[in-house]
VOBA-1610 file (N, C-alpha, C; in pm, whole numbers, padded with zeros to 5 digits, always signed):
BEGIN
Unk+13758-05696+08219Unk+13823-05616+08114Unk+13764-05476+08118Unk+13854-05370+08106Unk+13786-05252+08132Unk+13745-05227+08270Unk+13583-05174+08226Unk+13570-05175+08371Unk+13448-05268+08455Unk+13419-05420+08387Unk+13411-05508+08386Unk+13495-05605+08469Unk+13424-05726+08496Unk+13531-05835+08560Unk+13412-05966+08547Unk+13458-06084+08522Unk+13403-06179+08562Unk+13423-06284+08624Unk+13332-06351+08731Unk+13388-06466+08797Unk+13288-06579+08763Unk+13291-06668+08836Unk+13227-06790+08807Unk+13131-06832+08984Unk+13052-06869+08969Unk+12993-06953+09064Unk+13064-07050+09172Unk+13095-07060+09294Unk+13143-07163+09322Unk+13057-07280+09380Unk+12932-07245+09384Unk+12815-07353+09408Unk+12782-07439+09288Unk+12868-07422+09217Unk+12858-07517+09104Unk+12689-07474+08994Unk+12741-07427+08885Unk+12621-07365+08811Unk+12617-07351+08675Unk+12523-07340+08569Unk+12539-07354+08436Unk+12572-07246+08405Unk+12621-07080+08505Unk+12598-06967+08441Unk+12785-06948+08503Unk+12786-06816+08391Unk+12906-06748+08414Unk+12863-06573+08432Unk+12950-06508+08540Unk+12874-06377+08612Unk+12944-06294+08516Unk+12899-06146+08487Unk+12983-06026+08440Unk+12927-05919+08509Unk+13016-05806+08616Unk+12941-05720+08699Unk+13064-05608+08662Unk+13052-05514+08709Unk+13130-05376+08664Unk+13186-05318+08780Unk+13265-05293+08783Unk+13343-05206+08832Unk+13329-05046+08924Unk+13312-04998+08815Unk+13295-04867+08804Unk+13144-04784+08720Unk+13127-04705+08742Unk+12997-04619+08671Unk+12882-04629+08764Unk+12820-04517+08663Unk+12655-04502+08784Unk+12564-04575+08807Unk+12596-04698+08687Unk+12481-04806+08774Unk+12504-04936+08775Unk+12466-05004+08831Unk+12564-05118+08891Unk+12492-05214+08792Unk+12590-05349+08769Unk+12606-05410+08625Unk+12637-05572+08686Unk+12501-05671+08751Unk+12552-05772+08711Unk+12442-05832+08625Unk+12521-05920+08563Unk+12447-06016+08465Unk+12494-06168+08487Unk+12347-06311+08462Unk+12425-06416+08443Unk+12414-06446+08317Unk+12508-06544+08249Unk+12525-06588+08120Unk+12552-06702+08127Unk+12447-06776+08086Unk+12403-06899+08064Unk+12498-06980+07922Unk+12554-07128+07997Unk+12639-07158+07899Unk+12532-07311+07859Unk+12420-07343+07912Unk+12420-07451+07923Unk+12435-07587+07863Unk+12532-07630+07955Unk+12577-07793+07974Unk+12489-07909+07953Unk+12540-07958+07952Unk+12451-08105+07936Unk+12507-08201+08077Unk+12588-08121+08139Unk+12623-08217+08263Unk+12511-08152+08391Unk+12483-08217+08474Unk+12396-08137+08575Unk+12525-08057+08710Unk+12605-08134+08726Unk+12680-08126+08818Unk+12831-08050+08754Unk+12809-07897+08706Unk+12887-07831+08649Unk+12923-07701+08695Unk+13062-07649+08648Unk+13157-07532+08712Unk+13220-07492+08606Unk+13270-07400+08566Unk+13355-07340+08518Unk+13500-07334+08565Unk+13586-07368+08532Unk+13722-07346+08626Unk+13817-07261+08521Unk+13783-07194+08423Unk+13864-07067+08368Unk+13794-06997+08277Unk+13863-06867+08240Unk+13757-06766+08190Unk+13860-06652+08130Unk+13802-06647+08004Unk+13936-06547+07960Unk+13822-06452+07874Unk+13829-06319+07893Unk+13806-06193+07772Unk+13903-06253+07624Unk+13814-06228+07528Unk+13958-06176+07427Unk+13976-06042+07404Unk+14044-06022+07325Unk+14146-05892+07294Unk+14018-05777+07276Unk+13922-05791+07217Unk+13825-05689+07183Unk+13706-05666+07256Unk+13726-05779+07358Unk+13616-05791+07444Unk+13486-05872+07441Unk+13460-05903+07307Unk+13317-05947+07250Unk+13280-06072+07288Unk+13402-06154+07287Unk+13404-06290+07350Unk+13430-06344+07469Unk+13377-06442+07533Unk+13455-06503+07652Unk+13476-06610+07643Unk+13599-06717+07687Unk+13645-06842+07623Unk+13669-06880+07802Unk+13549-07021+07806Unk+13559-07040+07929Unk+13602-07215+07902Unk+13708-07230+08012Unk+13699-07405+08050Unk+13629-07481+08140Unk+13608-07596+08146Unk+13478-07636+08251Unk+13499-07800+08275Unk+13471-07801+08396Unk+13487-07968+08453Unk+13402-08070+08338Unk+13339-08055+08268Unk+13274-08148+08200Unk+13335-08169+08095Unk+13481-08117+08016Unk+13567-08130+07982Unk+13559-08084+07838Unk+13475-07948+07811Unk+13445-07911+07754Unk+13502-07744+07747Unk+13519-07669+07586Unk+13529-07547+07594Unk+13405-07505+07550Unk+13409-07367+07601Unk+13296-07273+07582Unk+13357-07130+07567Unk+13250-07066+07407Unk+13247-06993+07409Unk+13130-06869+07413Unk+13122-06769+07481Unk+13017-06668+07486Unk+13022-06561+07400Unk+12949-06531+07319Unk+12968-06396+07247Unk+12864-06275+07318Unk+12905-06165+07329Unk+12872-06047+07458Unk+12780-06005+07347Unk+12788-05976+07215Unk+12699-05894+07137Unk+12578-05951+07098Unk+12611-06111+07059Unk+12464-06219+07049Unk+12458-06216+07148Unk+12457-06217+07304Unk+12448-06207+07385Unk+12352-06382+07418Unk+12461-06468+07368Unk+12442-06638+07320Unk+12574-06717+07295Unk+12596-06835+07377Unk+12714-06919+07354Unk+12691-06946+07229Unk+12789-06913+07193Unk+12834-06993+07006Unk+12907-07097+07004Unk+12978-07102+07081Unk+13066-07239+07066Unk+13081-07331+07159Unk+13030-07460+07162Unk+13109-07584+07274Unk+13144-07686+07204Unk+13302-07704+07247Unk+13356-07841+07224Unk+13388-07952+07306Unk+13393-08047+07273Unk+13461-08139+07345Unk+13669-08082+07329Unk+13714-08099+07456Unk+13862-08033+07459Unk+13965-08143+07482Unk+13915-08245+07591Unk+14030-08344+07690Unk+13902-08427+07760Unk+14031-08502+07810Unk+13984-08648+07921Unk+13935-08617+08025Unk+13948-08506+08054Unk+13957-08449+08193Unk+13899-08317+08219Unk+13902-08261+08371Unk+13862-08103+08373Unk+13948-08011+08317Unk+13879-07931+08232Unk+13976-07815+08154Unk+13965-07732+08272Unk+14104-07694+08273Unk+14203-07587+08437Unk+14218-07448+08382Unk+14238-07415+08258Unk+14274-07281+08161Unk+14270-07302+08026Unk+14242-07171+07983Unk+14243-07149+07870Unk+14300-06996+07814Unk+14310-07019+07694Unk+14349-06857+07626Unk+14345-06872+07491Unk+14308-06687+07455Unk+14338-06661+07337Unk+14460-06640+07283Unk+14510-06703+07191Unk+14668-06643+07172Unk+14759-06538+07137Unk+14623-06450+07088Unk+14684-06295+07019Unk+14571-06232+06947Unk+14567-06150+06955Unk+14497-06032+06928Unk+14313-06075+06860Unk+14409-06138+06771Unk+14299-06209+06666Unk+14147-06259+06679Unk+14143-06350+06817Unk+14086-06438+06885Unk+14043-06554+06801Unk+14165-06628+06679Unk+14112-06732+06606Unk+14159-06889+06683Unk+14295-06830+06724Unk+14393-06953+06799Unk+14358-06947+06971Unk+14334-07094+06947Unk+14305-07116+07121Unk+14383-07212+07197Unk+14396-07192+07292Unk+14483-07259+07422Unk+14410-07324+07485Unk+14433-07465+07572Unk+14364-07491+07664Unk+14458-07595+07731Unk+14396-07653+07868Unk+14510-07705+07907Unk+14426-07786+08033Unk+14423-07910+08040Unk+14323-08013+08145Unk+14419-08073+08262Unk+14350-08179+08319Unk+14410-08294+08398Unk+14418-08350+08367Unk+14407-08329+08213Unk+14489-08479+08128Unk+14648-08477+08119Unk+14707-08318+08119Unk+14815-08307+08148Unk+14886-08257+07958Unk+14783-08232+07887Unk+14804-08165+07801Unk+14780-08039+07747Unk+14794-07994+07658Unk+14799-07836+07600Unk+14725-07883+07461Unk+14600-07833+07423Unk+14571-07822+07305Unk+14593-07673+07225Unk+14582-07732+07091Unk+14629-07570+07008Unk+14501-07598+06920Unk+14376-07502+06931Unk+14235-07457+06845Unk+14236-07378+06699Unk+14233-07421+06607Unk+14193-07271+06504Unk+14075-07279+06500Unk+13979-07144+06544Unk+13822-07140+06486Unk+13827-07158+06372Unk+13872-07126+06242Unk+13870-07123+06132Unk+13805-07239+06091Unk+13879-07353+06117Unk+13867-07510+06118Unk+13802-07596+06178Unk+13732-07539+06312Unk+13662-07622+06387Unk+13535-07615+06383Unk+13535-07798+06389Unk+13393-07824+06355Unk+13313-07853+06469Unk+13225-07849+06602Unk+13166-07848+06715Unk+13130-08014+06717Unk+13064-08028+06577Unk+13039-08202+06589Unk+13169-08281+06634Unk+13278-08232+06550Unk+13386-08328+06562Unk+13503-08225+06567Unk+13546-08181+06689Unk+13609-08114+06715Unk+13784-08170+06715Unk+13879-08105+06596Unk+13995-08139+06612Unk+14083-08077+06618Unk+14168-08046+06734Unk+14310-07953+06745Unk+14413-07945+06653Unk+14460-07849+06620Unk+14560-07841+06510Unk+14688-07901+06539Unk+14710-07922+06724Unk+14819-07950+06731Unk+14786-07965+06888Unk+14905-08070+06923Unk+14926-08091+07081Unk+15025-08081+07120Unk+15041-08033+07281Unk+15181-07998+07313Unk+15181-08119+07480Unk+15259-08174+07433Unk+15239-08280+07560Unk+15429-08279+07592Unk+15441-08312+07720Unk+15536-08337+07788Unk+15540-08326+07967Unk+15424-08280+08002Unk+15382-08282+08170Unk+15373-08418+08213Unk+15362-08435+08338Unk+15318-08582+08398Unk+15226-08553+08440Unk+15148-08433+08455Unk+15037-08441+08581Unk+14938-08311+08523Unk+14873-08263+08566Unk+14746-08164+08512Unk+14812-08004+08475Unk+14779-07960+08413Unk+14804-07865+08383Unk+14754-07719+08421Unk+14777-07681+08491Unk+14680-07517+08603Unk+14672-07404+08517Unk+14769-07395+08403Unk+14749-07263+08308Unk+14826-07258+08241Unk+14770-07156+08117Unk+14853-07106+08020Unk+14852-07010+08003Unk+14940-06946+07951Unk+14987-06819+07939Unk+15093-06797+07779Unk+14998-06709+07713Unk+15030-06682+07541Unk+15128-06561+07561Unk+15264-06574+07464Unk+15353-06453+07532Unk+15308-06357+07396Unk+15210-06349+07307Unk+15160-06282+07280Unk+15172-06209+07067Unk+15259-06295+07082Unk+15367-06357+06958Unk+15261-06453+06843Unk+15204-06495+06862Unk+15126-06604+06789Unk+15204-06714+06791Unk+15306-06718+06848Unk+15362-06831+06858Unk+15410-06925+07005Unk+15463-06868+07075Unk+15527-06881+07247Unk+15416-06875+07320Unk+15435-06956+07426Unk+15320-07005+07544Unk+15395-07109+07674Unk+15371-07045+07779Unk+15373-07180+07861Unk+15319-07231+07937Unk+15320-07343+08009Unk+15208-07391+08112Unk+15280-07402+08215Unk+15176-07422+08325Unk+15225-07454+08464Unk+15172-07560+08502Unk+15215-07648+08547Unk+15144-07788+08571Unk+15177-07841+08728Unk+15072-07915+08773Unk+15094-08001+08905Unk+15201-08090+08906Unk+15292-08140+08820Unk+15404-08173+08784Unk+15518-08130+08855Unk+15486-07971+08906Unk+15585-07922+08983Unk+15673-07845+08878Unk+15655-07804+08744Unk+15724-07767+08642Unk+15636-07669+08589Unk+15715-07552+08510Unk+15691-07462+08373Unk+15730-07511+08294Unk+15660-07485+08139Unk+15723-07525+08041Unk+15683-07421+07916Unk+15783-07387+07878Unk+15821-07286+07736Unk+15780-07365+07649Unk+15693-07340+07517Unk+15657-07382+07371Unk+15640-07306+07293Unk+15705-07389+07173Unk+15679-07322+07035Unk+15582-07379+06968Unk+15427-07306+06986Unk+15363-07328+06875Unk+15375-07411+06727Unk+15461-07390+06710Unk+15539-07431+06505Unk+15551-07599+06566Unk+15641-07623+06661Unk+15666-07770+06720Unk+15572-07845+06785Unk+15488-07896+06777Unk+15353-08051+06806Unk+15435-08122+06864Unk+15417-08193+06912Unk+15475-08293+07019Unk+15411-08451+06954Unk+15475-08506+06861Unk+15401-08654+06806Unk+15344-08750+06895Unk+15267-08793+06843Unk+15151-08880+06897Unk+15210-08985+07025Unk+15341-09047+06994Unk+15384-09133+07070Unk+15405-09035+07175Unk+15463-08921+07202Unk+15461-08864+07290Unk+15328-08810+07408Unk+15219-08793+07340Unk+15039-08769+07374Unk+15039-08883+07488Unk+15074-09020+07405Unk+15043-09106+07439Unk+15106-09144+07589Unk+15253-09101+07586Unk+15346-09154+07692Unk+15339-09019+07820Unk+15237-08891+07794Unk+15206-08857+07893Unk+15083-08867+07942Unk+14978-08886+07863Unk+14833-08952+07917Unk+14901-09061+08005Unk+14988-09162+08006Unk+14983-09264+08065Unk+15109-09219+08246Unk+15185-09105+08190Unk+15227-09058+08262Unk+15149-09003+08442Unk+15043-08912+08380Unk+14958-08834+08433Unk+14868-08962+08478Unk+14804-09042+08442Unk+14716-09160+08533Unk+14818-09260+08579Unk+14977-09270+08576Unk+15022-09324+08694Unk+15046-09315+08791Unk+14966-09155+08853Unk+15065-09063+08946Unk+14863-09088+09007Unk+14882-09126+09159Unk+14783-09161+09217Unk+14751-09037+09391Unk+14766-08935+09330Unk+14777-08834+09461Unk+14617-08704+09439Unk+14633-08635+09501Unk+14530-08544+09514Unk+14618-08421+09555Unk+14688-08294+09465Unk+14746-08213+09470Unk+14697-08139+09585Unk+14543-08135+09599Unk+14486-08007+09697Unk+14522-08026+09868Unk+14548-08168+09882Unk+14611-08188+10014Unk+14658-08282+10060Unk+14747-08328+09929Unk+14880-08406+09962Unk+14980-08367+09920Unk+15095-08438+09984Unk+15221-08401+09973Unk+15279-08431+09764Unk+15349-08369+09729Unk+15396-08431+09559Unk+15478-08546+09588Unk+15458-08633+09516Unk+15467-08784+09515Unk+15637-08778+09462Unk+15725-08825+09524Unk+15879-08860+09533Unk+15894-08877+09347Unk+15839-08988+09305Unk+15818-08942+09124Unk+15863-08842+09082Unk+15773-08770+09121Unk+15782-08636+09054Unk+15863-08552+09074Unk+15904-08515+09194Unk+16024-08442+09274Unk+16112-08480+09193Unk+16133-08610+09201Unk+16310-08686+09137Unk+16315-08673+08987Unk+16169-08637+08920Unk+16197-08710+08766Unk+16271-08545+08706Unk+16356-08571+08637Unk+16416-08466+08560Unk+16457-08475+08403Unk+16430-08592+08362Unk+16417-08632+08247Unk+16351-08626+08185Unk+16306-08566+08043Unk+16179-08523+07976Unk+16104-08628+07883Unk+15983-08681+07903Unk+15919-08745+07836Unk+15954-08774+07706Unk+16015-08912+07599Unk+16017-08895+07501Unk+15971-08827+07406Unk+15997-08749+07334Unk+15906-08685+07229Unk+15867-08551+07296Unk+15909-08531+07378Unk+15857-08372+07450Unk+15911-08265+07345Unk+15868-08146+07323Unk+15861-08116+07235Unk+15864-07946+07279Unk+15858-07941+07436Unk+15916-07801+07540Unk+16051-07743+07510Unk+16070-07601+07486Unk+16182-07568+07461Unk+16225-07530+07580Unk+16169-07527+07689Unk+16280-07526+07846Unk+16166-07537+07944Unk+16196-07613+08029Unk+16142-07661+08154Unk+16218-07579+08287Unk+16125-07512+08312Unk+16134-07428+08491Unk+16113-07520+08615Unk+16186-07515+08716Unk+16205-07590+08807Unk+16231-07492+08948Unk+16119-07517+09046Unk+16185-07452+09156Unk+16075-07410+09227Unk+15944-07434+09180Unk+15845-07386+09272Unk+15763-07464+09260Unk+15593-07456+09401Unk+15540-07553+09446Unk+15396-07503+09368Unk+15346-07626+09321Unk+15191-07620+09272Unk+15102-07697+09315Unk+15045-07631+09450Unk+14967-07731+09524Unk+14855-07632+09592Unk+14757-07713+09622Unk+14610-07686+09642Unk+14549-07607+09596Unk+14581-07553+09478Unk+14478-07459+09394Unk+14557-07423+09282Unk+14500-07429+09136Unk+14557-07369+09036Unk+14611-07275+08987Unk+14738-07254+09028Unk+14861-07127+09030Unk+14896-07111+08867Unk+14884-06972+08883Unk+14941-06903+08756Unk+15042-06863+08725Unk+15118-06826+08623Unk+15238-06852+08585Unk+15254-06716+08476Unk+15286-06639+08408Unk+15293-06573+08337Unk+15451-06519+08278Unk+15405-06427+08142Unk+15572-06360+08081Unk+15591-06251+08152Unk+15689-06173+08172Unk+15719-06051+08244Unk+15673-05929+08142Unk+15671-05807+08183Unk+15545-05685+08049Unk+15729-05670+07908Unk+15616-05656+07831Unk+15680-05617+07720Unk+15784-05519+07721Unk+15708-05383+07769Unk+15769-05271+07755Unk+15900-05225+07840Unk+15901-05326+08020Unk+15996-05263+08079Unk+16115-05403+08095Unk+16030-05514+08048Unk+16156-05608+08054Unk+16235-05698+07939Unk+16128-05657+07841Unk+16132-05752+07705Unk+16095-05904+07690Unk+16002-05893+07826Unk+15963-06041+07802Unk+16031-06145+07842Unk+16152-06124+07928Unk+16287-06186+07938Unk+16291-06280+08136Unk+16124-06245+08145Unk+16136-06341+08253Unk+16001-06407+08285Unk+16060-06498+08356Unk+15887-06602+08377Unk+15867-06547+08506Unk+15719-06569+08580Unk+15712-06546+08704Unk+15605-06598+08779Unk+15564-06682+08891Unk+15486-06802+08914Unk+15449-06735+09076Unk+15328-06768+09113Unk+15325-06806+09264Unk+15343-06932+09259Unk+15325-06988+09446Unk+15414-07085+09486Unk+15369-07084+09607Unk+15303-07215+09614Unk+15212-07306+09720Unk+15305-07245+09854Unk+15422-07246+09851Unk+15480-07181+09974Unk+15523-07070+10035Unk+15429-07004+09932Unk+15400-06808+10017Unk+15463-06748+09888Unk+15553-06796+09841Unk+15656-06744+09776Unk+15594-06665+09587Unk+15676-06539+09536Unk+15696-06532+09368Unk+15805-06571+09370Unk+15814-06648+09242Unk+15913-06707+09209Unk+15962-06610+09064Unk+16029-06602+09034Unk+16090-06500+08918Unk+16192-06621+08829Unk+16184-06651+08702Unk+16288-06716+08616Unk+16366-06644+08495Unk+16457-06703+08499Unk+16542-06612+08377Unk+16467-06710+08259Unk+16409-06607+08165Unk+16317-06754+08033Unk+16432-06805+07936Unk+16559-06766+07938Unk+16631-06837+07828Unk+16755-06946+07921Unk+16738-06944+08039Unk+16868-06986+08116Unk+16779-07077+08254Unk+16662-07031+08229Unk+16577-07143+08358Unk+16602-07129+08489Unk+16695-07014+08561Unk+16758-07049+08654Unk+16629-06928+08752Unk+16652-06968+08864Unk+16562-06862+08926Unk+16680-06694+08949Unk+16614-06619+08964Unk+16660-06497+08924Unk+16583-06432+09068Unk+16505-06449+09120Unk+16436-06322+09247Unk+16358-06464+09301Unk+16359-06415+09452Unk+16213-06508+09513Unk+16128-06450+09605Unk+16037-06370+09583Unk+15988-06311+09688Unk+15863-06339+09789Unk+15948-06331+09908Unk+15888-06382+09981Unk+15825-06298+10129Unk+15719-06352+10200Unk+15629-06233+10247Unk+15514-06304+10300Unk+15425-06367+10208Unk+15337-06430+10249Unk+15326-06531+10360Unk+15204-06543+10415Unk+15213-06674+10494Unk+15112-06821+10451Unk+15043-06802+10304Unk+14974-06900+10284Unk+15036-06921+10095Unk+14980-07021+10030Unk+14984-07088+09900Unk+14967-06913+09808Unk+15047-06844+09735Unk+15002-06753+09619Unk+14982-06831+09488Unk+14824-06798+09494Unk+14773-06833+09371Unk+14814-06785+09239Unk+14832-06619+09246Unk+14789-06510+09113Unk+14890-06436+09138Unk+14983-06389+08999Unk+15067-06258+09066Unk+15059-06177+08949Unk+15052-06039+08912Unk+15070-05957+08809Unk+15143-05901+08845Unk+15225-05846+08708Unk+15340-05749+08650Unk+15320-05662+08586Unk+15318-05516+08661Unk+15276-05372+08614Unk+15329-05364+08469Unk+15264-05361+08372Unk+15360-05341+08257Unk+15378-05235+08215Unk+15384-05163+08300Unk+15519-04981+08287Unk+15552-04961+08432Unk+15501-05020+08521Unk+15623-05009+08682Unk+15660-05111+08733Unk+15758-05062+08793Unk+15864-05230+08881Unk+15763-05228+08964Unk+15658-05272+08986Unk+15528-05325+09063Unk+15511-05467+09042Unk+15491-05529+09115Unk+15407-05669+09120Unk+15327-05699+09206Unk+15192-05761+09170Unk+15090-05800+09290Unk+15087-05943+09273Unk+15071-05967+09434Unk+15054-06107+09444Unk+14906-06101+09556Unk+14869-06234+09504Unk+14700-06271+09582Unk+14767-06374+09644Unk+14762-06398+09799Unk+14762-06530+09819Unk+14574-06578+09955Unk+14664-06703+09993Unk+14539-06742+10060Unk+14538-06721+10181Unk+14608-06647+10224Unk+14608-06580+10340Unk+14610-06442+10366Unk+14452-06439+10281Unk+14404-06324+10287Unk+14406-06164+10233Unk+14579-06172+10217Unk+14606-06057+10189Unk+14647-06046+10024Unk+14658-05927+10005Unk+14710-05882+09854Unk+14847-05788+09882Unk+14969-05825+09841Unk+15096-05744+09828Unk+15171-05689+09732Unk+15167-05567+09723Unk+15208-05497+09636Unk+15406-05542+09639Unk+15485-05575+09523Unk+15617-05529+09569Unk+15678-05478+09443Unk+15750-05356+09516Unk+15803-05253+09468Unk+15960-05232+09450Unk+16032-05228+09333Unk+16123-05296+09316Unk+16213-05246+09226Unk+16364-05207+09171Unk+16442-05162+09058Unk+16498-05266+09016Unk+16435-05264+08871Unk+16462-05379+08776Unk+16625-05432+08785Unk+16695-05350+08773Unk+16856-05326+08795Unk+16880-05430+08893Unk+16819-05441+08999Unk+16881-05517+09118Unk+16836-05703+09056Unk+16696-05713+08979Unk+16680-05866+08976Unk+16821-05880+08841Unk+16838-05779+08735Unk+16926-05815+08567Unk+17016-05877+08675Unk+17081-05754+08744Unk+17224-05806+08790Unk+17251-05861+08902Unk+17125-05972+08952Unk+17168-06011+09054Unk+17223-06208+08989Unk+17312-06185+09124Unk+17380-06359+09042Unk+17261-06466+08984Unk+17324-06598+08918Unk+17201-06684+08799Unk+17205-06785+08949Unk+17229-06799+09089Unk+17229-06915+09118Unk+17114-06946+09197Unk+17019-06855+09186Unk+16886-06907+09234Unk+16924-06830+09399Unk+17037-06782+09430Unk+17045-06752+09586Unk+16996-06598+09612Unk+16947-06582+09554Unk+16904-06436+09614Unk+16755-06414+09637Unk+16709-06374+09769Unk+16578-06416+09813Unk+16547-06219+09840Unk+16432-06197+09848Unk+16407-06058+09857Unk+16280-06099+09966Unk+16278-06058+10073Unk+16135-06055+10182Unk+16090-05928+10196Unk+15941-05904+10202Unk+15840-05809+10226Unk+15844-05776+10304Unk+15839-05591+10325Unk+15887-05561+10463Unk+15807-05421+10464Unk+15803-05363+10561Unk+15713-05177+10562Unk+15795-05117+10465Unk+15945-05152+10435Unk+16010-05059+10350Unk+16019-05098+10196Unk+15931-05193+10175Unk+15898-05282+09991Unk+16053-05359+10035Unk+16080-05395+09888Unk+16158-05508+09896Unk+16238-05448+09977Unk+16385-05617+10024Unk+16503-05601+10065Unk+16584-05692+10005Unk+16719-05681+10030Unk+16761-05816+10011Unk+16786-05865+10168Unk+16773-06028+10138Unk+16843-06071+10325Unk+16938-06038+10394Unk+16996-06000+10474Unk+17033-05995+10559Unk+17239-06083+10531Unk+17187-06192+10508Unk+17296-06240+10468Unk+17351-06262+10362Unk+17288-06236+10251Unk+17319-06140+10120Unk+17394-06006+10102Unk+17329-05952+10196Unk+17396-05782+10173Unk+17525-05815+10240Unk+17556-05914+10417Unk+17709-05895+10445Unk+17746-05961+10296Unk+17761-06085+10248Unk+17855-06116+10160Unk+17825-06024+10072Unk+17736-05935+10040Unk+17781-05784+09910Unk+17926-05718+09959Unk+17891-05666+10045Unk+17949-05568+10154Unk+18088-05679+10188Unk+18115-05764+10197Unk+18236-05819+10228Unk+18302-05867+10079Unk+18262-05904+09985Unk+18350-05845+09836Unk+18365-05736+09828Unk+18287-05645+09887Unk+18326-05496+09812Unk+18423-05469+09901Unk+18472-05507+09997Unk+18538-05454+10078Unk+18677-05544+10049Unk+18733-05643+10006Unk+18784-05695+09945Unk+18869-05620+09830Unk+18788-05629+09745Unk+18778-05539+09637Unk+18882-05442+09665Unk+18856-05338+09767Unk+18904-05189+09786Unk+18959-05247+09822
//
């Protein structure tokens, strides 16, 4: 944040790093969360809005929080069954918290209310079959969605909990599914299932991209140049995936890479997007909003990375070019 950044250990460690960026003297620090597990990692890490805090998730299935000014964890809870994959603050505030495991659920936190002895969520959002890689708060105090190994996005309304019978029928969901995402194929199950868990409680499910061998992020499109009006994911198969958020349908796919994109950001004041993937490279693509509004809802329009930023294919532009010619 700023001109700050933090990562985590991958030798497995009780500390979380904060090093700087920029300025005249160089800035790392570790920050000690310690666990009670010996054999511990961090696997997410979020700033909040003001900076003061850091809200980390961790294989021992626990949240953590750091405060930068006590310069001392204040908070650990017990979260899920499983390794917590992400977390977030939900808005500005930093009272409401997100989190999201391999249990294949979404918890909803108020600090206000929580007690560390006996830690209880205000609310659960269940309807995944399989672990959950992130969340993403559209910034509202209310809207959020996850991305899950499921092979799915899913849109929520905060206000709507997902009842218990439902908790129940995806915990059992998520431990019938017997695979290892990081280097196996997604289990035929899952591919085929299109039917939503009783009691799901998602106001639209995204379909169309791959979540495999590493925890892919998912995010809303920026406020200011799109209104929030699209989802947008990497995709185990090189690919961004772009969704229309009220119609589900894919809207752009861009493609370029040659390994799994983990991470992608959306300039929120230029048609810019960066994508990280695992093959090494980082790609900028550069783009007029105009071409994704009005391009058709049927998922067929693919855009590839090229010396000249986007294009469309090749066999896209003849069938442009052969209606328009029609047309006249």
């Amino acid at each position: 944040r700023g001109n700050t950044f933090l990562f985590t250990d991958l030798a497995w460690s009780e500390c979380i790093h904060i090093c700087n960026v920029s300025g005249d003297q160089e800035l790392h620090e570790a920050l000690p969360l310690y666990p009670e597990e010996r054999r511990f990692c961090v696997f997410a890490l979020r700033f909040s809005q003001d900076g003061r805090e850091i809200l980390g998730g961790a294989n021992d299935q626990y949240l953590y929080v750091y405060n930068r000014e006590e310069n001392r964890r204040t908070l650990r809870i017990y979260s899920h069954e499983d390794d917590v994959n992400t977390v977030a603050f939900a808005d500005n505030t930093s009272q409401i918290l997100f989190s999201g495991g391999d249990d294949g659920i979404c918890k909803v936190w108020d600090r206000r209310t929580l007690c560390e002895f006996s830690p209880k969520p205000v609310g659960i959002l269940a309807g995944h079959e399989d672990g959950i890689t992130y969340v993403d708060p559209k910034g509202d105090g209310r809207h959020l969605i996850t991305n899950s190994k499921d092979q799915t996005i899913k849109l929520w309304d905060m206000r709507m909990f997902s009842p218990s019978s439902c908790v129940e029928g995806a915990y059992k969901a998520v431990k019938s599914h017997n695979w290892d995402y990081r280097w196996q194929r997604v289990p035929t199950s899952l591919n085929k299932q299109k039917r939503k868990l009783p009691g799901d409680t998602s106001l639209m499910t995204y379909r169309g991209h791959s979540v495999l061998q590493t925890l892919i992020r998912c995010h809303f499109s920026p406020e200011t140049t799109t209104g929030q009006s699209y989802i947008y994911t990497g995709c185990a198969q090189g690919r961004v995936v772009v969704y229309d958020v009220l119609t589900g349908k894919i809207k752009a796919t861009l493609k370029g890479h040659k390994g799994c994109v983990r991470d992608v950001s959306w300039h929120p004041y230029r048609n810019e997007i960066m994508s990280s993937s695992w093959d090494g490279t980082i790609v900028k693509w550069t783009f007029n909003k105009t071409e994704i509004d009005s391009d058709s809802e049927d998922g067929s329009t693919i855009y590839s990375h090229g010396d000249g930023g986007l294009r469309r294919s090749q066999r896209l532009a003849d069938q442009r070019r052969k209606q328009e010619s029609e047309i006249c």
